[in-house]
C-alpha positions as CSV (number, residue, x, y, z in Angstrom):
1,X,16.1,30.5,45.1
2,X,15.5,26.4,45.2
3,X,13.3,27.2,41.7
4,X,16.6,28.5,40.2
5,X,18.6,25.2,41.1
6,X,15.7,22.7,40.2
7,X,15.5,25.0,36.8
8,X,19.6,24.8,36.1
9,X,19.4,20.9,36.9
10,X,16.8,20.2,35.1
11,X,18.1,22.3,31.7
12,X,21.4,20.4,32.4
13,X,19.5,16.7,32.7
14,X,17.4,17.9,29.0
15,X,20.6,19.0,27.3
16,X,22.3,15.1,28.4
17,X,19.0,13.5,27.1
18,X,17.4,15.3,24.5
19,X,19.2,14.1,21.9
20,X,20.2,10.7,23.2
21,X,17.7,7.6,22.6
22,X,17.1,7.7,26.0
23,X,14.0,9.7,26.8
24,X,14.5,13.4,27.9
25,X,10.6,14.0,29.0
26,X,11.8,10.9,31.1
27,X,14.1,11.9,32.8
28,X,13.0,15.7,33.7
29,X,10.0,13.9,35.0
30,X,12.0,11.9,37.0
31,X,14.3,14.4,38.4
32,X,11.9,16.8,38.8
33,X,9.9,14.2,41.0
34,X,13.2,13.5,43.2
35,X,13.8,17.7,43.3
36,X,9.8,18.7,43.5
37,X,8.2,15.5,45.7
38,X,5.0,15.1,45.3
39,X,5.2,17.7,41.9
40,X,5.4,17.3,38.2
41,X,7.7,20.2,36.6
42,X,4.9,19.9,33.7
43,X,4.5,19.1,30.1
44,X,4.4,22.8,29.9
45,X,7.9,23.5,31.6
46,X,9.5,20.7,29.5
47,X,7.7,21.7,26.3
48,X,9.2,25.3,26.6
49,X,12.9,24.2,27.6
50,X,13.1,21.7,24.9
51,X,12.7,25.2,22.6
52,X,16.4,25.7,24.1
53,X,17.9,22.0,22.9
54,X,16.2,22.6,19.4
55,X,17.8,26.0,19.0
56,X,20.8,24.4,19.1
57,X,19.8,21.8,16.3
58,X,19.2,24.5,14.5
59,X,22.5,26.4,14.9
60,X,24.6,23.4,15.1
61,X,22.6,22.3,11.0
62,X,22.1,26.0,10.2
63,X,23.8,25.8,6.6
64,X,22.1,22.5,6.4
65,X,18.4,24.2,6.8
66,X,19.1,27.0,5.1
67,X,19.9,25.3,2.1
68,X,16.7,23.0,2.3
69,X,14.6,25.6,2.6
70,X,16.2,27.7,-0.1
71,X,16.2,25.0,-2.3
72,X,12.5,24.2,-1.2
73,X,11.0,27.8,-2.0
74,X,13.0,28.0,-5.5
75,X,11.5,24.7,-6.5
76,X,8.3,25.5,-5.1
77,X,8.4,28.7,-7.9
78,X,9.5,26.7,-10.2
79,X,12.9,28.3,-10.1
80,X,15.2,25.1,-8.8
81,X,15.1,20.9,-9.3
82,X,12.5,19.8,-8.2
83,X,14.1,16.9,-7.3
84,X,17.0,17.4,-5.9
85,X,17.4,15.6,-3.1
86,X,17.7,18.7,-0.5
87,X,14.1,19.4,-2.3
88,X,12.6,16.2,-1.6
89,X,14.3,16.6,1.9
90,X,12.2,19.7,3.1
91,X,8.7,17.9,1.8
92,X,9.7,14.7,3.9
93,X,10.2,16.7,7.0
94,X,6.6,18.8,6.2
95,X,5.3,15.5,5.7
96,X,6.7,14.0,8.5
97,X,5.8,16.7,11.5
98,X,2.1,16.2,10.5
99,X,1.7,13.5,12.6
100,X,2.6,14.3,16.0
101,X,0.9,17.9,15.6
102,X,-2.6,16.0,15.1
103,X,-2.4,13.1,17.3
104,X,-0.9,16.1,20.0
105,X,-3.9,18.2,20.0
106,X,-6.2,15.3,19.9
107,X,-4.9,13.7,23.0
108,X,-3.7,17.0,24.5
109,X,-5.5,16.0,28.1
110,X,-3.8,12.5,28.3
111,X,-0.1,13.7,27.4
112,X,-0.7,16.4,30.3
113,X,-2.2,14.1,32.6
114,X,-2.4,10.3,32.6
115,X,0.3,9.7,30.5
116,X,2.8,11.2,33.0
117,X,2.2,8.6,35.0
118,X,5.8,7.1,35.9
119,X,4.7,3.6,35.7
120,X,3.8,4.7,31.9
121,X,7.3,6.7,31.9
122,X,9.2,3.2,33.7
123,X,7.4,0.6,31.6
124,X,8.1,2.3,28.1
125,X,11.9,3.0,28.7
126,X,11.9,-0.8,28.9
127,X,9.7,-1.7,25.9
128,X,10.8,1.0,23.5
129,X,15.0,0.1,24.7
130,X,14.0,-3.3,23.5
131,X,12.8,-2.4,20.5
132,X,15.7,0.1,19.6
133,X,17.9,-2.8,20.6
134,X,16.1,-5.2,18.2
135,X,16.3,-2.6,15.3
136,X,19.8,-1.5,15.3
137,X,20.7,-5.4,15.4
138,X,18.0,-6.1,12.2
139,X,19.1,-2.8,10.7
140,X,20.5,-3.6,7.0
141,X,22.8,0.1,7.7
142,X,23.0,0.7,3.9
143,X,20.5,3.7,3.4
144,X,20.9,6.9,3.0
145,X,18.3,10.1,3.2
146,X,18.8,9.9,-0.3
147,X,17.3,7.1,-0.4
148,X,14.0,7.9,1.7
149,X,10.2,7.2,0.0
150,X,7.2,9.2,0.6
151,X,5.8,6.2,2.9
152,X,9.1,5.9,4.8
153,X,9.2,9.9,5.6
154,X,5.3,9.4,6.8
155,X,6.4,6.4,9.4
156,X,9.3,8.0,10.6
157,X,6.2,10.9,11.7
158,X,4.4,8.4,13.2
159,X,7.5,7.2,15.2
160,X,8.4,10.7,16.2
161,X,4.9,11.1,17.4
162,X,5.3,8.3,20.1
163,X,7.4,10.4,22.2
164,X,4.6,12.5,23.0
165,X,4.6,9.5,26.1
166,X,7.0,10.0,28.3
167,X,9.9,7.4,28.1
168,X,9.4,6.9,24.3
169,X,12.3,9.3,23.6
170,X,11.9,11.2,20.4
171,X,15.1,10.6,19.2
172,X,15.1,7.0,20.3
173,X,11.3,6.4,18.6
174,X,12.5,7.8,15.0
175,X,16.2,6.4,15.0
176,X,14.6,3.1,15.7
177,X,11.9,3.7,12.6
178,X,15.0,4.4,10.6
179,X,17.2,1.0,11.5
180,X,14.2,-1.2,10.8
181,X,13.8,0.2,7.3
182,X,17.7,0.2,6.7
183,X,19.0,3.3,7.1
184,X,22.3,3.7,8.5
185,X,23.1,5.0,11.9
186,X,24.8,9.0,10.8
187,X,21.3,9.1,8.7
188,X,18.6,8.3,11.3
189,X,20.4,10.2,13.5
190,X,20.6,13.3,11.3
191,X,16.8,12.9,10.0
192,X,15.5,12.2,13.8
193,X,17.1,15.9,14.5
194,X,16.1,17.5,11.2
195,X,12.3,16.0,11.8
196,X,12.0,17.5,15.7
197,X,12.9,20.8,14.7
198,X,9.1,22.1,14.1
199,X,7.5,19.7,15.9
200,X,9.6,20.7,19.0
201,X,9.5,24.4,18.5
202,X,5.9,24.6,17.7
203,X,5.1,22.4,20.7
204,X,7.3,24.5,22.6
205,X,5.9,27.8,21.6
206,X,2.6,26.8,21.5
207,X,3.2,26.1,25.3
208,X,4.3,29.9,25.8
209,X,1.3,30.7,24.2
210,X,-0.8,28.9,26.4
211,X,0.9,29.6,29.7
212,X,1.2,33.8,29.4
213,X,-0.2,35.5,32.4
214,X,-0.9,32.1,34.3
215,X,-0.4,31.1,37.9
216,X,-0.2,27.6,37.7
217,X,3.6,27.0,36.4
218,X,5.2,25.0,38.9
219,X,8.6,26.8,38.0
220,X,8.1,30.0,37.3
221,X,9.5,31.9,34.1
222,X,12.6,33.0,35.4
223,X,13.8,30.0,36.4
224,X,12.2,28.3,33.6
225,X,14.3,30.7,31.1
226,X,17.4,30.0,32.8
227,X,16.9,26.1,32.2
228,X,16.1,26.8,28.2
229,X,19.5,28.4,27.7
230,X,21.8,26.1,30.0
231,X,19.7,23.6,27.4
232,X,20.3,25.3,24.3
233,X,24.5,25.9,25.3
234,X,24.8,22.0,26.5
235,X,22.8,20.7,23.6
236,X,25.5,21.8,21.0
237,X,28.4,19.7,23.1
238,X,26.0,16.7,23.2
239,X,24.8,17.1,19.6
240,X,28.7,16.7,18.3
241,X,29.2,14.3,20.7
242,X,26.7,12.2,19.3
243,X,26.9,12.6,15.8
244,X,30.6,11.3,16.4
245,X,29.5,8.7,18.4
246,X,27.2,7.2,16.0
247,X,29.5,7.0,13.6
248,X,31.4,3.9,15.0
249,X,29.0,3.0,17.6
250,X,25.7,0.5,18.2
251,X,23.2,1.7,20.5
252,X,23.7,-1.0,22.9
253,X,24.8,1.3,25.9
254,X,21.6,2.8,25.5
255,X,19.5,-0.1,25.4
256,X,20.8,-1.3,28.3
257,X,20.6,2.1,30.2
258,X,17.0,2.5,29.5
259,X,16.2,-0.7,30.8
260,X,18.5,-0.6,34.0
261,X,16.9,3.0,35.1
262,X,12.9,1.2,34.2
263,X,13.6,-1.8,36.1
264,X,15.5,0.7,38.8
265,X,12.4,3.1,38.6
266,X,9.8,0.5,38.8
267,X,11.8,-0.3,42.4
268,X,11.3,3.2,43.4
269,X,7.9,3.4,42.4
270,X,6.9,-0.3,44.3
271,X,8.6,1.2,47.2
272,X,6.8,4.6,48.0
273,X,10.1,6.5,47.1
274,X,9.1,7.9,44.3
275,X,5.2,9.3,43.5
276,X,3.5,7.8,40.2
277,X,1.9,11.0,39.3
C-alpha cells in the first residue's frame, strides 16, 4: 500500500511543477529520495507520469492544436495558406522537438544514470534559476509567436532539450530561450507548452514501450497509473493558474525558489540526509 501513497504524492508534486520553471524531474527525484531512501523512482516512472501533465496540455489547448494541425495538413496539400501563421506554427514545433529526440537517444545511459545525480539536480536549479532570472530582466517582452524565425523555433529545441538534466526544468529551459530573444511572457509560456507536447508524450510512451513485462520498476504500474491521472487532473488547475499568472507577473518567485531549495539541497546532500544517486 506505501507504493500507492509514494505514487499519489509524487503525481501531486509533477502536477505543481511540471509546468512551473522550476524543474518537475527535480523535484520527483527529490521526493522520491525523501519517500524511497536509498531509491530513485526512475526516469522511467517520471517519463510515463509526465504523459498525464501533457494530456492536460492537450485538453486545456485542444481547439488551439486542432486548428494547427488542420491548418498544417491543408497547407501541406496545398489546400490552405501556406503562411498563415497557425501554418508556420505546427512546422516550428516539428522543427523544434527534433532536438531533444536526438540528443535523448544518444545520451539515453547518462539521462538514466549519471545525470540523476542530485548534486547535478542541486547545482543546475541554481545555475539555470540564474539564468531565467537574467532573461526575464534582459527580455525586450515585445514578441509575439507571430513573430518567431526558423532559427528562433530551432533554439527554443535546443533549450527544451536541456531538461533532459534533472533541474533544468523544461518549461523553465524554453521560457528562458524565449525572454532572451524578446518574446513576451503569455508567448513563451504558451510555445514552451505547445513545444513539450510530442517530446513529452513520445518520451513518455516510448518509456511504456520499453518497460512492458519488466521487473525492475521501482513503482509498479498500478501505482504508477494512479500518479499519471492525479497528474493529468492537477495539471489543468496549475496550467490556468499559470497562464494567468504570467500575465502580470515576473518570474522572480521562481528564481529565488530554485535557488533556495539548491542551496537547501546541497545542505542535505553535505550532510548524509539525502543520497546523491
Amino acid at each position: 500500500m506505501y507504493d500507492w501513497l509514494v505514487a499519489a504524492v509524487l503525481g501531486i508534486v509533477q502536477a505543481l511543477t511540471e509546468f512551473l520553471p522550476i524543474s518537475s524531474s527535480a523535484h520527483v527525484r527529490i521526493v522520491g529520495e525523501f519517500m524511497l531512501p536509498g531509491q530513485d523512482p526512475g526516469a522511467f516512472f517520471t517519463a510515463i507520469i509526465q504523459i498525464g501533465t501533457e494530456a492536460a496540455v492537450v485538453v486545456y489547448f485542444w481547439r488551439d492544436i486542432v486548428s494547427i494541425i488542420s491548418k498544417w495538413c491543408k497547407a501541406l496539400v496545398g489546400k490552405h495558406d501556406r503562411k498563415d501563421p497557425e501554418v508556420r506554427l505546427g512546422w516550428l514545433i516539428i522543427v523544434g522537438s527534433i532536438p531533444i529526440v536526438i540528443l535523448g537517444l544518444l545520451f539515453q545511459d547518462a539521462i538514466e544514470g549519471a545525470l540523476r545525480s542530485l548534486w547535478i539536480t542541486a547545482t543546475m536549479l541554481i545555475v539555470f534559476g540564474l539564468i531565467i532570472g537574467l532573461a526575464d530582466w534582459v527580455g525586450k517582452k515585445e514578441r509575439t509567436l507571430e513573430d518567431m524565425t526558423w532559427g528562433q523555433g530551432i533554439a527554443y529545441g535546443f533549450a527544451q532539450a536541456l531538461a533532459l538534466i534533472p533541474g533544468v526544468s523544461r518549461s523553465g529551459g524554453t521560457i528562458m530561450a524565449g525572454r532572451f530573444m524578446g518574446f513576451d511572457r503569455p508567448a513563451a509560456a504558451r510555445y514552451s507548452f505547445l513545444l513539450a507536447i510530442p517530446a513529452v508524450l513520445g518520451s513518455g510512451f516510448y518509456s511504456v514501450f520499453q518497460t512492458l513485462g519488466s521487473t525492475d520498476m521501482v513503482i509498479g504500474w498500478g501505482p504508477t497509473i494512479l500518479a499519471t491521472i492525479i497528474a493529468f487532473g492537477l495539471g489543468l488547475l496549475v496550467i490556468h493558474w499559470f497562464l494567468g499568472y504570467v500575465k502580470t507577473k515576473s518570474f522572480a518567485i521562481f528564481v529565488w525558489y530554485r535557488v533556495a531549495l539548491g542551496l537547501v539541497l546541497y545542505v542535505l546532500l553535505g550532510t548524509g540526509v539525502l543520497a546523491a544517486t
